[in-house]
C-alpha positions as CSV (number, residue, x, y, z in Angstrom):
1,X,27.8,45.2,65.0
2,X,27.5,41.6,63.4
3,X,26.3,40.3,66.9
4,X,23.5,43.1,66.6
5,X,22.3,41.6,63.3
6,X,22.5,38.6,64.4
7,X,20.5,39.0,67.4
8,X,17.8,40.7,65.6
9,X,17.7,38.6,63.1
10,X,17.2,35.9,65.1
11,X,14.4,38.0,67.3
12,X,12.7,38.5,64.3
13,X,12.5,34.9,63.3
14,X,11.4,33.9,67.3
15,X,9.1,36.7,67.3
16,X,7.4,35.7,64.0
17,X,6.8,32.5,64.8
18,X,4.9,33.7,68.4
19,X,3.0,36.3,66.3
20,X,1.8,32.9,64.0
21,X,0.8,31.1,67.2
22,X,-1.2,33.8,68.6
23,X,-2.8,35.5,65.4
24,X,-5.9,33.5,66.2
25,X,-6.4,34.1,69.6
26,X,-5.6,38.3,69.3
27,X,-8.4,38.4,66.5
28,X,-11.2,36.4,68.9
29,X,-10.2,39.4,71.3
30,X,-11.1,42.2,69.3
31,X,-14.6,40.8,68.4
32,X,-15.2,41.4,71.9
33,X,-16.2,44.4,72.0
34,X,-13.4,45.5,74.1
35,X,-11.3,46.9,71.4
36,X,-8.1,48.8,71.6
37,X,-7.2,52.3,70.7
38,X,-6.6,52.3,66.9
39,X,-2.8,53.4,66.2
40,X,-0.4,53.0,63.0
41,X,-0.1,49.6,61.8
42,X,3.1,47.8,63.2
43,X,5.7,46.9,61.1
44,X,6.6,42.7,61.7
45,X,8.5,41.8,64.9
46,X,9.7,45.5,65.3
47,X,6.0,47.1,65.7
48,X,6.5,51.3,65.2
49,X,10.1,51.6,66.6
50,X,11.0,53.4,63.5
51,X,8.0,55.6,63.7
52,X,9.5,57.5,67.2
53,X,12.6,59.2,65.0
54,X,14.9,60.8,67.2
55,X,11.9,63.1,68.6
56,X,9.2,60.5,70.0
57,X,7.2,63.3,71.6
58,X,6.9,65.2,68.8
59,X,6.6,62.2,66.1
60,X,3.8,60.7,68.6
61,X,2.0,63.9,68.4
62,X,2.2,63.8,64.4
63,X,0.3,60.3,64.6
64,X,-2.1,61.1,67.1
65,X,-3.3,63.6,64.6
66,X,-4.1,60.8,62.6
67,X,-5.5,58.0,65.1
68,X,-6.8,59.9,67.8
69,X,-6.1,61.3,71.3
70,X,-5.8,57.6,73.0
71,X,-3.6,55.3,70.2
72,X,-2.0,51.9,70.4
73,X,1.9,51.8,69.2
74,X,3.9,48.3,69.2
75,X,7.4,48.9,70.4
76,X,8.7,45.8,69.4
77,X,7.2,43.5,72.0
78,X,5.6,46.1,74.4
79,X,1.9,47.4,74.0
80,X,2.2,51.2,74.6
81,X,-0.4,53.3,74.6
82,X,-0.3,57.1,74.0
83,X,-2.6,59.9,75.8
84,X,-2.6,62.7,74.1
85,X,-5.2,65.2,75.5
86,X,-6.7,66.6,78.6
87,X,-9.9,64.4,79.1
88,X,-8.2,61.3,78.2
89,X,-5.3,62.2,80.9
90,X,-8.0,63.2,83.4
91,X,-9.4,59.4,83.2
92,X,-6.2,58.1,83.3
93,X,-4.1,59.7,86.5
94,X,-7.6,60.8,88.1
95,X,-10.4,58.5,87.8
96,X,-8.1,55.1,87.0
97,X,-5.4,56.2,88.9
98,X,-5.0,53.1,91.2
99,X,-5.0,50.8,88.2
100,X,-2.8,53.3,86.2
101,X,-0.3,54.0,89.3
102,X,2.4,51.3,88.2
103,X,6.2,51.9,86.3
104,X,7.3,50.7,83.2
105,X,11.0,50.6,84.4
106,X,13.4,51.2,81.6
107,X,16.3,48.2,81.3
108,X,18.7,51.2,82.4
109,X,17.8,52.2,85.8
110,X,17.5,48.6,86.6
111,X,21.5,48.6,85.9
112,X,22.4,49.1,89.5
113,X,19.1,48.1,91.1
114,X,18.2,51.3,92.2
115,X,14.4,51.0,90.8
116,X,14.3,48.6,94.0
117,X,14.7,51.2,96.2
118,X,13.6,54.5,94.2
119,X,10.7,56.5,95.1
120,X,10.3,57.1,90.8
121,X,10.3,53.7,89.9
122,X,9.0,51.8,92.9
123,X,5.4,50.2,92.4
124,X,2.6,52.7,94.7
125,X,3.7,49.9,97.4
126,X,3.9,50.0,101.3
127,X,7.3,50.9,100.7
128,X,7.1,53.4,98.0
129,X,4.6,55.2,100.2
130,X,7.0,55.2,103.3
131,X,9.5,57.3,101.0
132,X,7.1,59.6,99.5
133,X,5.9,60.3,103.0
134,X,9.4,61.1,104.0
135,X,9.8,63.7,101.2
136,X,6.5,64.8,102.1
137,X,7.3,65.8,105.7
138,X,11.1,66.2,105.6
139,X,11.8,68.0,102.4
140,X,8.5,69.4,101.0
141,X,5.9,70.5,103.4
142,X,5.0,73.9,103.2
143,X,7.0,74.7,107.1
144,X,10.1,72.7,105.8
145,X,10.5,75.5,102.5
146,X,9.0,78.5,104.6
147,X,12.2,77.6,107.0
148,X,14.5,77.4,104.0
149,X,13.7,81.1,102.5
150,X,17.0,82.2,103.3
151,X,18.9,79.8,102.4
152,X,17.6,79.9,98.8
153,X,18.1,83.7,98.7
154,X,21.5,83.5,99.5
155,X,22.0,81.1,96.6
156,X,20.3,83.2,94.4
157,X,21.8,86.1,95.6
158,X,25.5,84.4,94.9
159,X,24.0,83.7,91.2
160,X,23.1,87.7,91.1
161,X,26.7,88.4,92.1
162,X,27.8,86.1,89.2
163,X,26.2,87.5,86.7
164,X,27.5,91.2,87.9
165,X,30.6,89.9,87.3
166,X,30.6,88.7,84.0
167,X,28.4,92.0,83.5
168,X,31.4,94.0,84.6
169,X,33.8,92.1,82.3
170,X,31.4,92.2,79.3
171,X,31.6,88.7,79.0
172,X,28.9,86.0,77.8
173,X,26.5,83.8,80.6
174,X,25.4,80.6,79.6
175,X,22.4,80.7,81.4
176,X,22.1,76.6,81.7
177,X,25.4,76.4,83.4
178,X,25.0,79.2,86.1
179,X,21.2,78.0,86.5
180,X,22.4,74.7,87.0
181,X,25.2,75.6,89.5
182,X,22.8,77.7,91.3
183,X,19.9,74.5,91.7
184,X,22.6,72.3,92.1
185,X,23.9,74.1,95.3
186,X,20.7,74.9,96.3
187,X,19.6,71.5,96.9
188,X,22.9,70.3,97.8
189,X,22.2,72.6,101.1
190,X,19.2,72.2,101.7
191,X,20.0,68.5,102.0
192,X,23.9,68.5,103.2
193,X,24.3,72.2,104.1
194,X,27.4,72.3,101.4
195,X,28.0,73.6,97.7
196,X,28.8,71.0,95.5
197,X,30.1,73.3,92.9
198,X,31.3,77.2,92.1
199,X,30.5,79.1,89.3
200,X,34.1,79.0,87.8
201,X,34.5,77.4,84.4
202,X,34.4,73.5,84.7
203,X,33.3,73.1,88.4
204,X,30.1,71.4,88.1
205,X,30.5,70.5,84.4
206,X,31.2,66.9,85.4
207,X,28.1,67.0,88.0
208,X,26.2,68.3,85.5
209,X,27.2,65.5,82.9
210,X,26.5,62.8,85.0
211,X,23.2,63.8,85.9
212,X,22.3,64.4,81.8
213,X,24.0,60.9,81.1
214,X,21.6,59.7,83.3
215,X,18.6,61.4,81.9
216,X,19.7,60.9,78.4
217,X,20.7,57.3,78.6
218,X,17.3,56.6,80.7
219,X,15.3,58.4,78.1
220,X,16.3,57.7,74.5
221,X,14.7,53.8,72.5
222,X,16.5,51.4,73.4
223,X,16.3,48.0,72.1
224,X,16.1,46.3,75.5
225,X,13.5,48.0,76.7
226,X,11.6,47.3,73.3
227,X,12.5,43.4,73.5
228,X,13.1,42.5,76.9
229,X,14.4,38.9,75.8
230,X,17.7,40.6,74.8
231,X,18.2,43.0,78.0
232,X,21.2,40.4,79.1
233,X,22.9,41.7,75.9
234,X,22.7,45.2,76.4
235,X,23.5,45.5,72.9
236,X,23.4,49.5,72.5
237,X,25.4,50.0,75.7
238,X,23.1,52.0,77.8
239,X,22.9,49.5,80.7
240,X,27.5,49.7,80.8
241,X,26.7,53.2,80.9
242,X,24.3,54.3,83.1
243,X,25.7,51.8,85.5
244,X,29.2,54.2,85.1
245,X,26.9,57.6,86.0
246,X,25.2,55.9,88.8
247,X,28.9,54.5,90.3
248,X,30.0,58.2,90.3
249,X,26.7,59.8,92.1
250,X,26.3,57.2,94.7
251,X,30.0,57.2,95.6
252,X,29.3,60.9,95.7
253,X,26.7,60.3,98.0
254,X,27.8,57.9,99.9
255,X,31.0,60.3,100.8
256,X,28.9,62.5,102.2
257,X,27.0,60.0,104.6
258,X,29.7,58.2,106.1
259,X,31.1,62.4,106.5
260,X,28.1,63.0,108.6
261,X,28.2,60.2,110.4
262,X,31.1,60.2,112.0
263,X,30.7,64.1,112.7
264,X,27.8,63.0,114.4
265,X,29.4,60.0,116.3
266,X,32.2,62.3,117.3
267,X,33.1,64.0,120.5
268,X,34.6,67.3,119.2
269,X,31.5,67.6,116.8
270,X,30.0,70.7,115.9
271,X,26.4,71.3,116.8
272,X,24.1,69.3,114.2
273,X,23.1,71.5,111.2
274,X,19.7,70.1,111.3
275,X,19.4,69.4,107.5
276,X,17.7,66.9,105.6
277,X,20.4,64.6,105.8
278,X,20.3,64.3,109.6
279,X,16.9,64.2,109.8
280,X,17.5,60.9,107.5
281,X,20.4,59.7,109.5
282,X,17.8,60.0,112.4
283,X,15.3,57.9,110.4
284,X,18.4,55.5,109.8
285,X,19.1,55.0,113.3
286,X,15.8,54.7,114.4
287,X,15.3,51.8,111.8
288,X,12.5,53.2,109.8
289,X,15.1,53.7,106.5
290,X,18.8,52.2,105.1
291,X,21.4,53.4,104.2
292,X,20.8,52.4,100.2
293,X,17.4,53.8,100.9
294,X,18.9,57.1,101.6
295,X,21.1,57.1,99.2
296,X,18.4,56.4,96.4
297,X,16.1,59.1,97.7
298,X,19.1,61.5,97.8
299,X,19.8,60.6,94.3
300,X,16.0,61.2,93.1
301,X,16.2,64.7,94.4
302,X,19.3,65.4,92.5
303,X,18.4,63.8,89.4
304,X,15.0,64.6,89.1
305,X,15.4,68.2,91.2
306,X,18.3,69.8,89.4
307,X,18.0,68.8,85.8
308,X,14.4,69.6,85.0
309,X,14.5,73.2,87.1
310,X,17.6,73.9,85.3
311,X,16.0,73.3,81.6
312,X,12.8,74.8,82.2
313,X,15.2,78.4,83.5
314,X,17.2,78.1,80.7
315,X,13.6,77.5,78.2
316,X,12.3,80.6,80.2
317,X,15.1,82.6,79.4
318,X,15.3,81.7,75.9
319,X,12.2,82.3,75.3
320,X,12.1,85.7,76.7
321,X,15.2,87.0,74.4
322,X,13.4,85.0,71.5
323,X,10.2,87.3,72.5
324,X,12.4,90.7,73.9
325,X,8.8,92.5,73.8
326,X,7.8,90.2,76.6
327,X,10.7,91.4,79.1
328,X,10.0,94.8,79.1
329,X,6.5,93.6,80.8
330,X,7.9,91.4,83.2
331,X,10.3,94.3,84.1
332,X,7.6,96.8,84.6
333,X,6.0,94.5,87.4
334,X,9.2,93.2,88.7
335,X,10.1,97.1,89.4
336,X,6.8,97.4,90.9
337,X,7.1,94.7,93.5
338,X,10.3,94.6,94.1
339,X,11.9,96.1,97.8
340,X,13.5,99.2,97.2
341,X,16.8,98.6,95.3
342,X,16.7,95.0,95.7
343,X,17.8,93.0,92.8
344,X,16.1,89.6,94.4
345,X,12.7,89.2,95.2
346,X,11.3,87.3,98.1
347,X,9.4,84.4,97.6
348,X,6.4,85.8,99.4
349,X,6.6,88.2,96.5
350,X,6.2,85.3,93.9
351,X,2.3,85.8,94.6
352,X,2.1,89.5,93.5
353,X,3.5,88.4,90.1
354,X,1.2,87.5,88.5
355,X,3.4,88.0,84.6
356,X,5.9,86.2,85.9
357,X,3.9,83.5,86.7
358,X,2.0,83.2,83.4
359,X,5.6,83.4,82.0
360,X,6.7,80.2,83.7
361,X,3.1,78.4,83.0
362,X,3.8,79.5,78.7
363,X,7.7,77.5,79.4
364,X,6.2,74.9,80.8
365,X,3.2,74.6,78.0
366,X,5.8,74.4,75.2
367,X,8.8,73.0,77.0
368,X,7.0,70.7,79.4
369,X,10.5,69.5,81.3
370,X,9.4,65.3,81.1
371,X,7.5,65.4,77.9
372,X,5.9,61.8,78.5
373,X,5.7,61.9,82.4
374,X,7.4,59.0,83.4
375,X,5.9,55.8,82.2
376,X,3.0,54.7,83.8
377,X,2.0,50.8,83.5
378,X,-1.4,49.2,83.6
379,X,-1.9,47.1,86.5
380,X,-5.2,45.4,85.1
381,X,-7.3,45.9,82.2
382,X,-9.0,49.2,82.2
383,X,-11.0,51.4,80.1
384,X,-10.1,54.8,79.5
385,X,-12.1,57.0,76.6
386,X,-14.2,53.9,75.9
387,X,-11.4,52.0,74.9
388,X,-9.9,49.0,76.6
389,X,-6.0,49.4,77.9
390,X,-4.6,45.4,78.6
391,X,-2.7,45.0,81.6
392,X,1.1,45.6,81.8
393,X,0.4,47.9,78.7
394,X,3.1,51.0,78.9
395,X,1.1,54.6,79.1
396,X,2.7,57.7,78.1
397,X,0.8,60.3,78.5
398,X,2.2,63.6,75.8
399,X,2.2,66.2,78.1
400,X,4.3,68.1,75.2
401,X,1.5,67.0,72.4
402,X,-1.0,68.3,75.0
403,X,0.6,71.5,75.2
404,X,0.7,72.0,71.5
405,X,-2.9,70.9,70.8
406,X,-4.6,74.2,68.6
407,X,-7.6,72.3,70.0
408,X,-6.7,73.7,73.9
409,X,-4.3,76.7,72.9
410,X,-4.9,79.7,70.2
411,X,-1.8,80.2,68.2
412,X,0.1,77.5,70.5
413,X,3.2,77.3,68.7
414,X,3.9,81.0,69.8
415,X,5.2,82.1,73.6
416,X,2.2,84.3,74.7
417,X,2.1,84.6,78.6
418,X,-1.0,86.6,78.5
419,X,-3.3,84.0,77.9
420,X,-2.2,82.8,81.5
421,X,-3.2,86.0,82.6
422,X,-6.3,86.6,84.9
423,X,-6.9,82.9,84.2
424,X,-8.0,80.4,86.4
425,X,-5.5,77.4,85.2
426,X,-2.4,76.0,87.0
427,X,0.2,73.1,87.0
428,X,-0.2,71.7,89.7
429,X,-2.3,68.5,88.8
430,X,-5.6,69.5,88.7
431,X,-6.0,71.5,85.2
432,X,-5.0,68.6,83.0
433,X,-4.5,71.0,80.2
434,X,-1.3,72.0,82.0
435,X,0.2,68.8,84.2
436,X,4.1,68.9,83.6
437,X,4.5,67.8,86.9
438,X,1.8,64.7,86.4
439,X,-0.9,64.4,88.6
440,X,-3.0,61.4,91.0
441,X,-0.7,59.8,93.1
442,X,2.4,59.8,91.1
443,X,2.6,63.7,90.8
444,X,6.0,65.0,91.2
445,X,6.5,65.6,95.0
446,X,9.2,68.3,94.4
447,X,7.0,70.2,92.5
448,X,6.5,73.2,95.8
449,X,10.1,73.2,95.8
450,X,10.6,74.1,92.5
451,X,7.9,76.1,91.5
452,X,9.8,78.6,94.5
453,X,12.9,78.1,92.4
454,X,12.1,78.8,89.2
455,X,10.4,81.7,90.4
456,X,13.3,83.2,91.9
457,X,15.9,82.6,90.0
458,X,13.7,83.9,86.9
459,X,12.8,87.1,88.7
460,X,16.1,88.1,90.2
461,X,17.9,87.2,87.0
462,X,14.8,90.0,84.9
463,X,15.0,91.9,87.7
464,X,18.6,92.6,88.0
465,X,19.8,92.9,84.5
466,X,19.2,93.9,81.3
467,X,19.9,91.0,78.6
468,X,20.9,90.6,75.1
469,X,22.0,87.9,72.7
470,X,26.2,86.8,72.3
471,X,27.9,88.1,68.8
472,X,24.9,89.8,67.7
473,X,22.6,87.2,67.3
474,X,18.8,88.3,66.4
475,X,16.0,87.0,68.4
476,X,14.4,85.6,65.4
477,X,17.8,83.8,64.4
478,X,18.1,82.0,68.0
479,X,18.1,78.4,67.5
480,X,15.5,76.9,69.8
481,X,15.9,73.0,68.7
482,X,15.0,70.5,71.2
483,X,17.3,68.1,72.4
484,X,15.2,64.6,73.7
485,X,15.8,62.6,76.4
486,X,13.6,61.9,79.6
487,X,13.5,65.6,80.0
488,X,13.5,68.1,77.2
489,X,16.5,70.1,76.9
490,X,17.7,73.1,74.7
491,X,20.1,71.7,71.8
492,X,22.0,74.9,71.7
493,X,23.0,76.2,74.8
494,X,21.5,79.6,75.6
495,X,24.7,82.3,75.9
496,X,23.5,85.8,76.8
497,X,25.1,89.0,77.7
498,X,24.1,91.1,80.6
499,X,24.0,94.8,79.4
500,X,23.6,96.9,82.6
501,X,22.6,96.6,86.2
502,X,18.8,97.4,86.9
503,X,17.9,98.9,89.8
């Protein structure tokens, strides 16, 4: 702790002095004409660090109440500016998107140097559009998830036969565990044609905490990324850390590489499975990717893939119980679409929902799954709202503030799927009321993947049981805190109790 003081202290006289140096030339810059977005004023040397609390999104969207929808904040040494509603996003990702398109990498995910090889954090580069091509065409085309239908019904079907267990037993589901275990092994076939964990107690608990380390740790202030003078220091830890989580995944996926190589290389192998891991393998061999290209892209999808489905499920489902008039609805059309006495729906089906799509649109509103995006960086000066952004400036854009706004959404604290209803609004990057995915170039490229997910583990989970809360817990008692990190995840962990099988 003394070396933390000390360091700081000495930052702040270093940074004081720079300030003195360049007072003059910062105020010849504003008579330009060319003038920043107004913001709080910064606190010396540490700008508004203290101002984020220990809920940025939400403290950001307290401030730009005050200093508008575009707004300067100083996080210690880094110009960040904050977008906070639809027209201001639409400039940024659509009409400057080229000039907007750049990462402000956090000091952690440099810890292993997987920002070098990471379709998230790479610049919009030659490179970075060779591996967005490949999820593109491998993973994510509309034949590559048509062709995987029944794998993900099976998956869904062994979460189904889960829950009628614990139904039978009259014991408790928590609903982020079992969602998890369920995208988890989803994806984990899809790419390796294997389950990576069962939905016995503990199984994927330690997948699962490696993957939220790695969100948590990526998305929480830290000092590093606020002075990047003292990233050799790593003074909170968070580079040590990370660096642990990312060990543990990559030998993970590294394991199952060499595995398929050598299957492949050998005699007495089986015929290929034809997954996304051989079609990678084949991209290998042919020299179009490496092996730590692979294993970066590999460790994208799990990262980015399982955590944010998982949390916006488990939001969903909270939601619902915290709102119990709004299942009986979303029964009364599930019953109506659904085959006979199936309890899971097929995706084709998703399109004849229309409830249960407005349902996932309200999660996603109030529980947007990366409440900032992931940080954009100007590559040059640019104007966006008549305001002038200076390069390498950090951009968050608050898609949570957005989503909040009483400006965009009557009454938009409350869950209320019906104003999605029989309107023309959806999130997949062009209505920038609603862009939890992002949008321009850097949208999320597993967004067709999951929007099949979440729609069918939501509807098989409504449509095949009836629900209520552990220990007698009232819906207006649930605790729906927010827990912050680069995605948005439910403090408490939603337990529910499934009552009885529907049919």
């Amino acid at each position: 702790m003394e070396y933390y003081v000390a360091y700081l202290l000495l930052l702040c006289l270093l940074g004081w002095s720079i300030n003195l140096l360049r007072g003059s030339s910062s105020q010849k810059s504003c008579g330009s004409g060319n003038q920043q977005p107004p913001g709080p004023r910064p606190l010396p040397i540490i700008g508004n660090i203290l101002n984020l609390t220990d809920k940025p999104h939400q403290a950001l969207a307290k401030l730009s109440e005050l200093y508008g929808p575009v707004m300067t904040i100083k996080l210690g040494t880094i110009t960040t500016i904050v977008i906070s509603s639809p027209e201001a996003a639409k400039e940024a990702l659509q009409k400057n998107d080229p000039l907007l398109c750049g990462r402000q990498i956090p000091d952690t995910v440099k810890a292993s140097g997987h920002h070098t090889e990471s379709v998230v954090w790479l610049p919009a580069s030659d490179k970075w559009k060779q591996l967005r091509k490949v999820c593109t065409v491998q993973m994510f085309s509309a034949h590559k998830l048509d062709a995987g239908q029944h794998l993900r019904r099976k998956k869904v079907d062994e979460l189904v036969g889960f829950v009628h267990e614990s139904c039978q037993r009259g014991h408790c589901v928590d609903i982020g565990k079992a969602t998890f275990t369920t995208v988890l092994n989803l994806i984990s076939n899809t790419l390796f044609s294997v389950d990576l964990a069962h939905y016995d107690e503990g199984s994927s608990q330690e997948f699962r905490d490696l993957v939220w380390g790695v969100m948590e740790e990526t998305g929480k202030p830290n000092v590093s990324d606020f002075f990047p003078v003292l990233q050799w220091f790593d003074l909170q830890g968070a580079r040590r850390r990370i660096s642990g989580y990312f060990s543990r995944l990559l030998a993970i996926l590294d394991r199952m590489i060499e595995e398929r190589t050598q299957a492949r290389a050998s005699s007495v192998a089986s015929s290929p499975t034809n997954d996304v891991l051989d079609s990678l393998i084949d991209l290998k061999e042919s020299g179009e990717l490496s092996r730590s290209e692979i294993k970066s892209l590999l460790l994208d999808l799990f990262i980015a893939g399982v955590d944010t489905s998982t949390s916006s499920l488990e939001w969903a489902m909270a939601e619902l119980l915290h709102n119990p008039e709004k299942i009986e609805r979303a029964h009364e059309e599930l019953d109506q679409v659904a085959h006979g006495n199936e309890r899971t729906l097929q995706e084709p089906d998703i399109a004849r929902l229309p409830y249960l799509q407005a349902i996932v649109k309200e999660t996603l509103r109030l529980h947007p799954p990366v409440p900032f995006l992931i940080p954009h960086k100007a590559e040059s000066d640019v104007q966006i709202c008549r305001f002038q952004i200076p390069r390498h400036a950090q951009v968050l854009v608050n898609v949570w503030a957005m989503g909040r706004d009483p400006g965009i959404w009557p009454d938009p604290g409350s869950f209320v799927p019906e104003r999605f209803v029989g309107r023309e609004i959806d999130f997949k990057g062009r209505d920038f009321e609603l862009i939890p995915f992002g949008s321009g170039r850097r949208i999320c490229p597993g967004m067709p993947l999951a929007y099949r997910m979440v729609h069918s583990i939501l509807a098989s989970l409504l449509r095949s049981f009836d629900w209520k809360l552990e220990q007698g817990v009232r819906p207006e008692e649930m605790d729906m805190t927010e827990k912050f990190g680069i995605t948005l995840q439910k403090a408490t962990p939603l337990r529910a109790i499934p009552m009885k099988v529907r049919l």
